[in-house]
N, C-alpha and C positions, 0 to 999 in steps of 0.2 A: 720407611727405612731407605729406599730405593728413589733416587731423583734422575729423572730421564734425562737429564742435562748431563750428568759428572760417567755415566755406563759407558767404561774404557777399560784396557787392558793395560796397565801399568803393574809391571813385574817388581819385585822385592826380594832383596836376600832370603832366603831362610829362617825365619824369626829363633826357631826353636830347635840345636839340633842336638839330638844325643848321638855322643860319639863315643859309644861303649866297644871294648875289644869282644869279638867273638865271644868268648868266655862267659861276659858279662851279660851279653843277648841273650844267649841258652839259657842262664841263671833267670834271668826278668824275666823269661819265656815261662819257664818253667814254676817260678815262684806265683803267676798270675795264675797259669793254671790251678796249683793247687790252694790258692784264695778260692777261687771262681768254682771249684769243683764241691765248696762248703755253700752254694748257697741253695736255697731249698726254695720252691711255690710253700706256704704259708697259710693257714685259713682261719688258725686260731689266735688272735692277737689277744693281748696284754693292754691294761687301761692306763699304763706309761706313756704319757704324752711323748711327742716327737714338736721339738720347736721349730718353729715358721722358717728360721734361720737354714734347718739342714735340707727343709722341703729345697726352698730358694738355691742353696749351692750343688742340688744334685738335679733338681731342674736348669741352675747355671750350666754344667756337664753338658746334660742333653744336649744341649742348643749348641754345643760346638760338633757335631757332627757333620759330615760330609752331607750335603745336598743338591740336588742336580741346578745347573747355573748359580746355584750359592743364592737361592731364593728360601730357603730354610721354610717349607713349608708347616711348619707346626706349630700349635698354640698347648700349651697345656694348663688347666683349668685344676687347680690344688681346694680342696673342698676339708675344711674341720667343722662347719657349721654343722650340727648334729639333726636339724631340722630338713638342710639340706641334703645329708646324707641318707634319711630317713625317705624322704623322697623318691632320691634314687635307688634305693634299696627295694621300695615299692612296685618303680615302674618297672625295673629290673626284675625281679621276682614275677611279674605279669607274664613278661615274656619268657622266662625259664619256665616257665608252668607249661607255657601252649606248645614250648620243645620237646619238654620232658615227657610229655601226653600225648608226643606222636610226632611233630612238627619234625623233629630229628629223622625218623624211620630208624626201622630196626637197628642196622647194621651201626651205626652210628653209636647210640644207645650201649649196644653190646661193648663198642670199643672204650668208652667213659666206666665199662662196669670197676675193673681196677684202681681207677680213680678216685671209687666212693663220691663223688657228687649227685646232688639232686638239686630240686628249686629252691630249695631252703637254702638263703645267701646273707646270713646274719656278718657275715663280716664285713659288708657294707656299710654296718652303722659301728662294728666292734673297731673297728681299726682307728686310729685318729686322724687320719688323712688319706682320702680318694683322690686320686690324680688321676684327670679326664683328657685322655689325649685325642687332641682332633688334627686330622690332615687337611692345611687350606689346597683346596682346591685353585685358588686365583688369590691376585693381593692387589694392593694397588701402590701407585707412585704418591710421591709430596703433595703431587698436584693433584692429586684425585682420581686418575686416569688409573683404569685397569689393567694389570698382566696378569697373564698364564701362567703358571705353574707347573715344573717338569718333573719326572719321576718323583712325585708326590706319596706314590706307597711305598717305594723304596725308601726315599730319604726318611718319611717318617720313622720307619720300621727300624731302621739305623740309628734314629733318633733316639727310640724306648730301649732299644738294649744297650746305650752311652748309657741311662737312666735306670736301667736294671742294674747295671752293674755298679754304678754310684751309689743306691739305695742298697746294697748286696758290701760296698766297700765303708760304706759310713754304719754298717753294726746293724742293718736293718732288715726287715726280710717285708717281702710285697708276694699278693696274687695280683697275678692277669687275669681280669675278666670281659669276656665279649658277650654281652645278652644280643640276639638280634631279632628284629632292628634296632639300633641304637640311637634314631632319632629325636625320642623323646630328651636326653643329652643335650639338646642345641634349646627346648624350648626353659628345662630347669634351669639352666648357667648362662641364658640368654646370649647364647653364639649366631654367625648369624648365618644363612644359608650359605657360601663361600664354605664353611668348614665340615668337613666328614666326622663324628663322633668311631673312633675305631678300638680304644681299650680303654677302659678301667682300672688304673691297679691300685689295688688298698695298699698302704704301706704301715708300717709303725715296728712294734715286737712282738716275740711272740709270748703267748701263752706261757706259762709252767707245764702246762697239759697239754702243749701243742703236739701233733701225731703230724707226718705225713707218709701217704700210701708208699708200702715197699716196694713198688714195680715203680715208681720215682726215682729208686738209688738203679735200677738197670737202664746204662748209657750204652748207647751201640758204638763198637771198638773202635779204636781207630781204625783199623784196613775196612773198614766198611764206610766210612765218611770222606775218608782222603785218597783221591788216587794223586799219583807225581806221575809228569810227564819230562821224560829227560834223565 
């Protein structure tokens, strides 16, 4: 992407501006909240396919998020092979077991009780698409040549939630899942050492039967997430 010859700072207008009255802000403020406050983690999906087309434009989304030096550190790896998801389903369930049987510690364990999870993770093969995000560590130029990579956890992280909320705005509901370690990820999808394997999220719809935990719909108040200064 990146050619060490053209790496300049040349400024441009503003491509894109909304120029909403007051009014209008509050309104789009408040209208996103109450989308965003309908979407749910997910574990029972529906055998309704989700086409390649909507993978593609909410993984397009992603990729516009902010990233440190605009080095977009992330790859995301989109999985409907049922073979391949069966795979990971496997190697994933290997390691939820050695958590769940102690690897966690107590204290841990106790905090997932509300959540109803265990090692049983059938929605890795029930979903129709596993989306495998990795954070590169380093990238390289046209010419071959290596760079480094800046706030690589952050920018990813900002990356999946443009991506949550794309799959959450196109009708669709997704789990995030982290087994760890997560390197077995780089040898299934053949990524290559450069990149960190860090979520999982099944996406697709859900169930008729789908359920999730009631300590899910308890969100902490606002005066408890926001302070203002000034």
């Amino acid at each position: 992407m990146f050619s060490r010859e053209t790496i300049s700072y040349k400024p441009i207008p503003l491509p894109d501006r909304a120029d909403f009255s007051d009014e209008k802000v509050l309104a789009e403020a408040k209208a996103y909240y109450d989308r965003m406050k309908r979407r749910h983690t997910v574990r029972d999906f529906s055998d309704r396919p989700v086409a390649r087309e909507v993978i593609e434009e909410c993984v397009r989304t992603a990729g516009t998020a902010p990233s440190g030096a605009n080095h977009q550190p992330w790859h995301f790896a989109a999985i409907s092979n049922q073979d391949v998801k069966r795979q990971i389903r496997e190697a994933a369930e290997d390691e939820e077991r050695r958590f769940y049987e102690g690897g966690a510690g107590d204290e841990w364990l106790k905090a997932l009780e509300p959540i109803g999870t265990n090692d049983h993770k059938p929605h890795l093969e029930d979903a129709p698409w596993l989306i495998v995000v990795f954070a590169q560590r380093w990238g390289y130029f046209d010419d071959g040549t290596r760079y480094k990579n800046y706030y690589v956890p952050e920018s990813t992280g900002i990356a999946c939630g443009f991506l949550l909320a794309a799959l959450h705005h196109a009708g669709l509901v997704a789990l995030t899942h982290t087994p760890n370690p997560m390197r077995f990820l780089n040898k299934v999808l053949d990524r290559p050492e450069s990149e960190k394997p860090i979520m999982i999220i099944a996406v697709g719809h859900p169930s008729s039967e789908a359920k999730v935990p009631a300590v899910a719909k308890l969100k902490k108040p606002l005066q408890e997430i926001l302070s203002v200064a000034g």
